[in-house]
C-alpha positions as CSV (number, residue, x, y, z in Angstrom):
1,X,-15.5,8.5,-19.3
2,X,-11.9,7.6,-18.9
3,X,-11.3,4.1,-17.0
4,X,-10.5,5.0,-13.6
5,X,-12.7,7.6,-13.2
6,X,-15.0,5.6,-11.0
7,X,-11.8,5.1,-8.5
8,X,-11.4,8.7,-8.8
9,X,-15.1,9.4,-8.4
10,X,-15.7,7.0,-5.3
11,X,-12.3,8.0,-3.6
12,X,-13.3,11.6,-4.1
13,X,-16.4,10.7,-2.2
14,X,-14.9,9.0,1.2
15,X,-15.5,11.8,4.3
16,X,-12.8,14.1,4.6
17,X,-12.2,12.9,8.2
18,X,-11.1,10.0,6.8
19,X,-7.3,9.3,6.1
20,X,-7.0,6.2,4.8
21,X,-9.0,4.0,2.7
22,X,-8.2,-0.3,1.9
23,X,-9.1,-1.7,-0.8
24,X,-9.3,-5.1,-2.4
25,X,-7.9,-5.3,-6.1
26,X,-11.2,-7.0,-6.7
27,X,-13.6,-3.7,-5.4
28,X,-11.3,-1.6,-7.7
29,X,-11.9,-3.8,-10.6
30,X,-15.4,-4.0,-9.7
31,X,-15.4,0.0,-10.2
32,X,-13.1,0.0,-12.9
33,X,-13.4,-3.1,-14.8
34,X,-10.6,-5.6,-14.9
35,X,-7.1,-4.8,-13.9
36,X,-4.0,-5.2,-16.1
37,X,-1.8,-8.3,-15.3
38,X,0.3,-5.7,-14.4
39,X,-1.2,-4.6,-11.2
40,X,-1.5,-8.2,-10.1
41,X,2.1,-8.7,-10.6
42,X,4.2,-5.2,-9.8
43,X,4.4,-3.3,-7.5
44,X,5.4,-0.2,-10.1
45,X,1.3,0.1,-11.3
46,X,0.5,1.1,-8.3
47,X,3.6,4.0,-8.1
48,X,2.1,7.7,-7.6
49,X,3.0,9.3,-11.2
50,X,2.0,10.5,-14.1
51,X,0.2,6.9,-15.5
52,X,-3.9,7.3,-16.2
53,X,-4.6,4.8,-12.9
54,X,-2.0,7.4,-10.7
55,X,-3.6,10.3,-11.9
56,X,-7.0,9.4,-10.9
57,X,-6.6,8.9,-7.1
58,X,-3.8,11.6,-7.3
59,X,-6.6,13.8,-8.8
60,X,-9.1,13.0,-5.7
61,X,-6.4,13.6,-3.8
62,X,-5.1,10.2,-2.5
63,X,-2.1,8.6,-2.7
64,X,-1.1,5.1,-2.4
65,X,0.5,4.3,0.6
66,X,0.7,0.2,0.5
67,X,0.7,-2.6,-2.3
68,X,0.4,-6.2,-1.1
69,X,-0.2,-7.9,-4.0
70,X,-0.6,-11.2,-1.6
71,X,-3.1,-10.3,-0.2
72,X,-4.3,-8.5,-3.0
73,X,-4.9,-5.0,-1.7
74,X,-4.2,-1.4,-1.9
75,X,-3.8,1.0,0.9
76,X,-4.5,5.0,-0.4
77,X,-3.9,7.6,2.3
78,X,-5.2,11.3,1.8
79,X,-2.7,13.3,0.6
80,X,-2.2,16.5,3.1
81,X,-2.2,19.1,-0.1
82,X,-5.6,18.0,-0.7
C-alpha cells in the first residue's frame, strides 16, 4: 500500500452529493501517517500535479481547492470530470 492511499481511499468514500470536504493536516496525517515538513510549510505540496500525495485525491477525483497552513487545513473540492 502506497502512503496516501488511505486519503485516496476515505476521499473516494465521501457521498457524491457532497462537493467539498475540510480537512485538518492532523486527520490527514492521522490516515496517512506524518506529513512532510513540506506540507506544513508550502503551499506548493499541496498543488494538483503529478506528486504521489496529488495523485491520490486527483485519483478519487478531488482536487484541492484551499491551503491555509495557519490554520492548518486543506479544503478538496470534487472535481466535475469525476
Amino acid at each position: 500500500m502506497a502512503k496516501y492511499d488511505p486519503l485516496r481511499d476515505y476521499l473516494a468514500g465521501v457521498s457524491r452529493r457532497v462537493r467539498r470536504v475540510t480537512m485538518s493536516f492532523a486527520a490527514i496525517a492521522a490516515l496517512v501517517g506524518p506529513l512532510p515538513r513540506s506540507a506544513w510549510r508550502y503551499r506548493a505540496w499541496w498543488a494538483n500535479d503529478n506528486k504521489v500525495e496529488a495523485r491520490a485525491w486527483l485519483a478519487a477525483g478531488w482536487r484541492v481547492e484551499s491551503v491555509s497552513r495557519h490554520a492548518e487545513q486543506v479544503v478538496f473540492l470534487r472535481r466535475d470530470d469525476s
